[in-house]
C-alpha positions in Angstrom: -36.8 30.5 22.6 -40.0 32.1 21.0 -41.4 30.3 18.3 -42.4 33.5 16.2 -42.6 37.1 17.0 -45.5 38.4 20.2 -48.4 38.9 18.3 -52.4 39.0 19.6 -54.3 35.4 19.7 -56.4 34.7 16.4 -59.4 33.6 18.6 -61.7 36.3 18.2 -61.6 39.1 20.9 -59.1 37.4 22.9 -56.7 39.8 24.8 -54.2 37.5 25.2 -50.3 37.4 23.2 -49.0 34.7 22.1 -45.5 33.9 20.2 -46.6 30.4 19.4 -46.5 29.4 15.6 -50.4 28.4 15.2 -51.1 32.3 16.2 -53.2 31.3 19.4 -52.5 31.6 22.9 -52.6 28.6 25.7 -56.4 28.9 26.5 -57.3 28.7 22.7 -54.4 26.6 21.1 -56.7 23.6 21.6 -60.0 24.7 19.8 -57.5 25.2 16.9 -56.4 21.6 16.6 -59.9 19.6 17.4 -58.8 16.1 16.3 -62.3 15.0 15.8 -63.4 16.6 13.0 -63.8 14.7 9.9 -61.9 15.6 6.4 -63.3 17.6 4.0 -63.8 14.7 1.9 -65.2 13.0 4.6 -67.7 15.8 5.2 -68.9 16.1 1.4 -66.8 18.5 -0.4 -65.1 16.2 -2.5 -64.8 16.8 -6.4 -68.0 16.9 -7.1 -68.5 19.8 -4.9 -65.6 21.4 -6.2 -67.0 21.1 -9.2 -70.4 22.8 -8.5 -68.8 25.3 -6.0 -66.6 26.6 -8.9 -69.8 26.6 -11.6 -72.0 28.3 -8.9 -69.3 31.3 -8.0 -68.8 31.5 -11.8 -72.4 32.6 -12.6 -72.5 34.1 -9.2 -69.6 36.3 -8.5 -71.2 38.0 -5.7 -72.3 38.0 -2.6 -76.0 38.0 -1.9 -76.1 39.1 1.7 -74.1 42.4 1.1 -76.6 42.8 -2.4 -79.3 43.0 0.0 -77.8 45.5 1.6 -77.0 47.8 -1.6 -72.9 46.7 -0.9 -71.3 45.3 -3.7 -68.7 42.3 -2.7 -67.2 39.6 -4.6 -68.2 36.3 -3.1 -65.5 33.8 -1.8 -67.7 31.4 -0.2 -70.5 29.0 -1.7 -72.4 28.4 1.3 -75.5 25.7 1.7 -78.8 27.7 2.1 -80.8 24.4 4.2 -77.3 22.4 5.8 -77.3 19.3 3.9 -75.9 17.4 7.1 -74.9 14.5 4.8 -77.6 14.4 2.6 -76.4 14.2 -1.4 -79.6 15.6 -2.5 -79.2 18.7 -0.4 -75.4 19.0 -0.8 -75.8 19.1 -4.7 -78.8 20.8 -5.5 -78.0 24.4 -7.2 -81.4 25.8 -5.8 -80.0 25.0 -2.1 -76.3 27.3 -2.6 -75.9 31.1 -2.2 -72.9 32.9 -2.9 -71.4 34.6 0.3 -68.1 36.4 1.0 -66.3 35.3 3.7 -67.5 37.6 6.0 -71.1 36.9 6.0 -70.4 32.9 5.5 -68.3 33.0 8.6 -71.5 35.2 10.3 -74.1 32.6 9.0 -72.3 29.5 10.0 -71.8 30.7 13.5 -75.2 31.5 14.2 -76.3 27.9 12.8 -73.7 26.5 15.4 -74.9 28.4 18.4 
C-alpha cells in the first residue's frame, strides 16, 4: 500500500514519481536524510543568531539580489556574505549578513557548494 498519493520527486529536475511520504523517489530518498550533518545549534544558529537574524530582516525587509535587479521581494533568508565556517566573529558581525529571499539564498549557497 502507497504511502501518499504519485506525485513527482522534490529533487530538482528529477523525472521520477514517487508515492513515498518524504516526497523523493529511491535514487534521491537518501540525500534527503544525510545523517551526518550537524544540528543547527551545532552549526551556529543558536539564539543568538536568532536574535540577529530577526533584528537584521527587521531593518532589512528585502532582498538585495532582486534590488539589484530593479525587482522588489521581501526577503526570507539572512544569508552570510563571507561563510563564517565556525568563526563567531564572522557569524555575528551585521556588516558580514545580506538579506535574501529564498530564491536567491538557495542560488548563492549552491554555487558556494559546488
Amino acid at each position: 500500500m502507497p504511502n501518499s498519493s504519485a506525485r513527482p520527486c522534490r529533487y530538482g529536475r528529477c523525472p521520477h514519481i514517487t508515492t513515498h511520504r518524504s516526497g523523493y523517489c529511491e535514487q534521491h530518498r537518501a540525500l534527503a536524510y544525510q545523517d551526518n550533518r550537524p544540528s543547527a545549534a551545532e552549526r551556529g544558529y543558536d539564539a543568538t543568531w536568532r536574535k540577529l537574524r530577526a533584528s537584521h530582516l527587521a531593518l532589512n525587509p528585502y532582498c538585495v539580489m532582486c534590488a539589484a535587479m530593479g525587482k522588489v521581494e521581501r526577503a526570507t533568508e539572512v544569508d552570510h556574505i563571507i561563510p563564517h565556517k565556525g568563526d563567531d566573529a564572522l557569524r555575528l558581525d551585521p556588516e558580514n549578513l545580506a538579506s535574501l529571499c529564498s530564491w536567491h539564498h538557495k542560488s548563492k549557497t549552491m554555487r558556494e557548494r559546488q
